[in-house]
C-alpha positions as CSV (number, residue, x, y, z in Angstrom):
1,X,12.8,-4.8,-22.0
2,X,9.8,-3.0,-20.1
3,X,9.4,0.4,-20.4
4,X,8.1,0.8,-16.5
5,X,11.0,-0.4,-14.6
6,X,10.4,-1.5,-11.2
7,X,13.0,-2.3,-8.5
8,X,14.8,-5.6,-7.3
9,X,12.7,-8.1,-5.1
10,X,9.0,-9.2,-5.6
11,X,7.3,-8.1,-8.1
12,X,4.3,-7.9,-6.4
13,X,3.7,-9.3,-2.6
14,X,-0.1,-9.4,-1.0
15,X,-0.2,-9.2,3.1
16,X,-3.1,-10.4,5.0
17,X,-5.7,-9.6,2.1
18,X,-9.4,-9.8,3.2
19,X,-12.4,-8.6,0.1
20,X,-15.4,-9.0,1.5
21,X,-18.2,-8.8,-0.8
22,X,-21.4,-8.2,1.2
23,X,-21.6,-11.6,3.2
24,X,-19.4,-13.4,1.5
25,X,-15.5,-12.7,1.8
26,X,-13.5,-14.0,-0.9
27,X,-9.9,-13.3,0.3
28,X,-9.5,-14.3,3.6
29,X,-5.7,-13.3,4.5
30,X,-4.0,-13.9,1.7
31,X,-0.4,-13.6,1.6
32,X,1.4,-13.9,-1.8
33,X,4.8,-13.1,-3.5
34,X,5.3,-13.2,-7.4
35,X,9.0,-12.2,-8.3
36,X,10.3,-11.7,-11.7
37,X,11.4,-13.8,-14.8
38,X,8.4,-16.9,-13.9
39,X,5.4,-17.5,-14.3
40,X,3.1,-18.4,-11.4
41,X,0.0,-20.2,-11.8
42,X,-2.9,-19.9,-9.1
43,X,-4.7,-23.0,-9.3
44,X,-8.3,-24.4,-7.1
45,X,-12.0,-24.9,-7.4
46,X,-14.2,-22.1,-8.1
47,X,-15.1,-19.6,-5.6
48,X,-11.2,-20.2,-4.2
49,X,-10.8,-16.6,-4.7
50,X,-8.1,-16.5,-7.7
51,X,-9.8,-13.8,-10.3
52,X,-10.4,-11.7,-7.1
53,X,-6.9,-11.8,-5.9
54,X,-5.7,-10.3,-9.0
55,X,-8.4,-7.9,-9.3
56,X,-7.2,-6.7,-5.6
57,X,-3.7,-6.5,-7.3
58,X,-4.8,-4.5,-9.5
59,X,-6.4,-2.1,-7.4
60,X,-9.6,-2.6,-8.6
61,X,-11.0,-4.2,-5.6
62,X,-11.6,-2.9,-2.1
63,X,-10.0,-4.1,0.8
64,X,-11.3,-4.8,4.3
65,X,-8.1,-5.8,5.7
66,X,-4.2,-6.5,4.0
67,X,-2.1,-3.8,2.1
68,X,-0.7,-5.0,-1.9
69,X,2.4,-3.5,-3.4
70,X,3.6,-3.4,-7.0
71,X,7.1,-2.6,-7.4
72,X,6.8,-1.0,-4.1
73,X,3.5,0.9,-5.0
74,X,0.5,0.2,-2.9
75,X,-2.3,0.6,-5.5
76,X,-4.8,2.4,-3.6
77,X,-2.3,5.0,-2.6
78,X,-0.4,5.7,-5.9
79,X,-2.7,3.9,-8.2
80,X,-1.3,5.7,-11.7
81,X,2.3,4.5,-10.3
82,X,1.1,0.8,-9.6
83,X,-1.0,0.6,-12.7
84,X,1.5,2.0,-15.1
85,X,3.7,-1.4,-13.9
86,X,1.4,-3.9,-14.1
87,X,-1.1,-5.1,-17.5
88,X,-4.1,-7.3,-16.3
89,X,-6.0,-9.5,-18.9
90,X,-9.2,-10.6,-17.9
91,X,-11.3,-13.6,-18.8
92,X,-13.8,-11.5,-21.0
93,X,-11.8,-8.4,-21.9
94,X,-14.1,-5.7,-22.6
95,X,-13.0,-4.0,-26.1
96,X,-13.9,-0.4,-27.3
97,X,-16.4,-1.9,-30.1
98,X,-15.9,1.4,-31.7
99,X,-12.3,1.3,-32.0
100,X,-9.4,-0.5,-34.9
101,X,-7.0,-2.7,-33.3
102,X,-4.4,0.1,-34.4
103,X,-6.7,2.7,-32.3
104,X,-6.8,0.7,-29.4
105,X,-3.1,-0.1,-29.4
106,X,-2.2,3.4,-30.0
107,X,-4.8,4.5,-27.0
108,X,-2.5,1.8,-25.2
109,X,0.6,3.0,-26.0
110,X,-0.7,6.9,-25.1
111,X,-1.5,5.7,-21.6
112,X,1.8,4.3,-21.4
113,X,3.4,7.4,-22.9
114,X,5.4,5.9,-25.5
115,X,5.0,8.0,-28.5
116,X,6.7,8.6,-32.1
117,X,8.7,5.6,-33.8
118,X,8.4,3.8,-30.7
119,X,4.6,3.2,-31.1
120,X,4.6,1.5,-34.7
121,X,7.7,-0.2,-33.9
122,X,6.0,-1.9,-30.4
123,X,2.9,-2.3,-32.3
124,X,4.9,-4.2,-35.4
125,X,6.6,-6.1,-32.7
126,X,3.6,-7.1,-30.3
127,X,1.0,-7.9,-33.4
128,X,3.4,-9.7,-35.2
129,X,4.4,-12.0,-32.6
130,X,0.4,-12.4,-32.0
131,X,-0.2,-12.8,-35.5
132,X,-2.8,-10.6,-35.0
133,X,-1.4,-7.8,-38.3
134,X,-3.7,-8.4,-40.6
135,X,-6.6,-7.2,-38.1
136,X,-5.2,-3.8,-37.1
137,X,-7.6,-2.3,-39.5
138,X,-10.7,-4.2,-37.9
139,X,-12.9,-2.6,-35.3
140,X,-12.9,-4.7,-32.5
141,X,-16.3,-5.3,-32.0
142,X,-16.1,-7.5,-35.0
143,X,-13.8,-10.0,-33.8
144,X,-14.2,-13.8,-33.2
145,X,-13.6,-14.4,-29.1
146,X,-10.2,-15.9,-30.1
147,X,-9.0,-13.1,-32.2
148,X,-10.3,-10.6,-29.7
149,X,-8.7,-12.3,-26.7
150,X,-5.2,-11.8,-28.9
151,X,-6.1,-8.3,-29.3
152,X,-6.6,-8.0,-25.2
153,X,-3.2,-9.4,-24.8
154,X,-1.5,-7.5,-27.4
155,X,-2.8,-4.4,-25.6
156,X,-1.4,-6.1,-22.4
157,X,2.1,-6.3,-23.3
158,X,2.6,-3.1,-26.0
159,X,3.9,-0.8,-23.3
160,X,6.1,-4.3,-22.0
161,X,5.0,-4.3,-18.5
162,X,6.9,-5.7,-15.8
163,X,4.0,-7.6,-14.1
164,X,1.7,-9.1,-16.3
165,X,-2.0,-10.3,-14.3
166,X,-4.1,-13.3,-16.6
167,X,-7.1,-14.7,-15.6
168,X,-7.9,-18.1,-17.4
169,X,-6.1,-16.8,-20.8
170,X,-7.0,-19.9,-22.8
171,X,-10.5,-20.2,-22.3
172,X,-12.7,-21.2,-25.5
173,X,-8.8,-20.7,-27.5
174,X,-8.2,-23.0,-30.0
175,X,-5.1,-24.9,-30.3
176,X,-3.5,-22.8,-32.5
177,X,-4.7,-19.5,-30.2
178,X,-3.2,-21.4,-27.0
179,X,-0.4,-21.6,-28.4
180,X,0.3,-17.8,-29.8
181,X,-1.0,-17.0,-26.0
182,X,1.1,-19.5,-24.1
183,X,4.7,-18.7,-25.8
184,X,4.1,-15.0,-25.6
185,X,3.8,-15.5,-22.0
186,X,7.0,-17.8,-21.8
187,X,8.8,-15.3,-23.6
188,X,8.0,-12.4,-21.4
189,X,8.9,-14.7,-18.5
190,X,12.5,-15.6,-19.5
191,X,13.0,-11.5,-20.1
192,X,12.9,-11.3,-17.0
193,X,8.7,-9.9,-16.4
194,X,6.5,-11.3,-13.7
195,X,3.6,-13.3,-14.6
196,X,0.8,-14.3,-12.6
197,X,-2.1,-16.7,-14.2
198,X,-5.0,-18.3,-13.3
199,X,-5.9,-21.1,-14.7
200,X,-8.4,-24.2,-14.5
201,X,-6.5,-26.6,-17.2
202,X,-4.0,-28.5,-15.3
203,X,-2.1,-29.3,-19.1
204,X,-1.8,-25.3,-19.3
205,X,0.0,-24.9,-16.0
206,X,2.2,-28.3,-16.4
207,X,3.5,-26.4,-19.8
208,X,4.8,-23.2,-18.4
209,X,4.5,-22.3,-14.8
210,X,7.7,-22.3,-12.6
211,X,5.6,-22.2,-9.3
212,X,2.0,-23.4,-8.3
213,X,0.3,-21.9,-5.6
214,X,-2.9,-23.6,-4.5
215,X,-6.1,-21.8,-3.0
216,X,-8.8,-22.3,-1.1
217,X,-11.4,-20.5,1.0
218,X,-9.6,-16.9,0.2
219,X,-6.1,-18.3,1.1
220,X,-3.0,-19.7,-0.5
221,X,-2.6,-23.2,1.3
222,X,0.5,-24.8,-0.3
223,X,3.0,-23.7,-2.9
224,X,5.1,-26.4,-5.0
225,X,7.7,-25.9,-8.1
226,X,6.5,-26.5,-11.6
227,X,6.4,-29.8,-12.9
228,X,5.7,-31.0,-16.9
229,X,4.3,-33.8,-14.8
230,X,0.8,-33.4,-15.2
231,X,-0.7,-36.6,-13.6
232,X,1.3,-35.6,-10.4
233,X,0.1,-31.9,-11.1
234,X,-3.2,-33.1,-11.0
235,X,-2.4,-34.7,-8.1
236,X,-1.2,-32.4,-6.1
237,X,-4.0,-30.6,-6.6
238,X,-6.7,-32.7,-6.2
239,X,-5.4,-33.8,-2.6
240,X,-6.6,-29.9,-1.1
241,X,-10.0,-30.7,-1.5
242,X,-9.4,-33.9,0.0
């Protein structure tokens, strides 16, 4: 259950975005809805603009044109409101070297203001289901890439957000890692959280996502349901740079 409700309908919807960075522009009115309990993947080539549209979702982007809303909060005009609803994992999460996994978690859970038994109960819970326990004394800056990226995501999900933002979660993961990282994500999902991901592996998508949304160019230019199919995945995708 998250502990940042947010109200019925989309989870997050994205009008007309447009990021220009200098010359280039990288969303080029974008329009996207993510609703709760599924997982939506973003798939295309590099450059299509996915790792910037979830950047702009998270307010951590300017906009030149196109308004985003989180649970009804436009980011750049109630940014503490939008952000408290929403966890985004990036591809190479940044970690507080300095910090234990137990510090950074508790910092986490702080921002999120859940206090007393409810903060070593989430973090029981979240590291636990990570497998991640026996590295909450560790400082961070001494972890291998995989055990770090688990780390990112348990700080993601201790304070149970109701959007959850991932950009290419399983890259350089091994098997077992994926795995953790992938069912973690499922489970959110059927409890009901939003999930957006970005992903290159088409095998990754196939496994969990309930819609694919194809860019290109800054836009979303087709949408499809999930399928564990991932020849026809593949497909599918393939046939927009065709």
């Amino acid at each position: 259950m998250s502990h940042i409700p947010g109200p019925d309908g989309p989870a997050l919807v994205c009008r007309s975005l447009t990021v220009r960075f200098g010359a280039v522009t990288a969303l080029d009115g974008l329009n996207l809805e993510v609703l709760g309990g599924r997982i939506t993947a973003l798939v295309g080539p590099n450059g299509a603009g996915k790792t910037t549209t979830l950047r702009a979702a998270a307010g951590l982007v300017r906009l030149a044109l196109g308004s985003v809303s989180v649970f009804g909060h436009d980011p750049a005009v109630a940014p503490v409101a939008a952000r408290r609803r929403l966890g985004l994992l990036p591809d190479r999460p940044a970690l507080p070297a300095e910090l234990t996994v137990r510090e950074l978690l508790s910092l986490r859970a702080a921002l999120y203001r859940i206090r007393g038994d409810t903060v070593a109960e989430a973090t029981a819970a979240v590291t636990g289901e990570l497998g991640i326990g026996e590295l909450l004394d560790r400082r961070t800056g001494s972890l291998s890439h995989g055990q770090a990226q688990r780390v990112a995501l348990a700080a993601v999900l201790m304070p149970a957000p109701p959007l959850i933002l991932v950009d290419e979660p399983m890259t350089a993961l091994d098997l077992e890692a994926q795995t953790v990282v992938r069912d973690a994500l499922v489970r959110r999902a059927r409890r009901g959280t939003a999930v957006l991901m970005t992903t290159h592996t088409v095998g990754h998508v196939a496994a969990v996502a309930h819609r694919v949304l194809r860019m290109e160019r800054g836009r979303v230019t087709a949408g499809r349901a999930g399928t564990h199919d991932v020849e026809e995945l593949e497909r599918w995708i393939l046939a927009g740079s065709s």
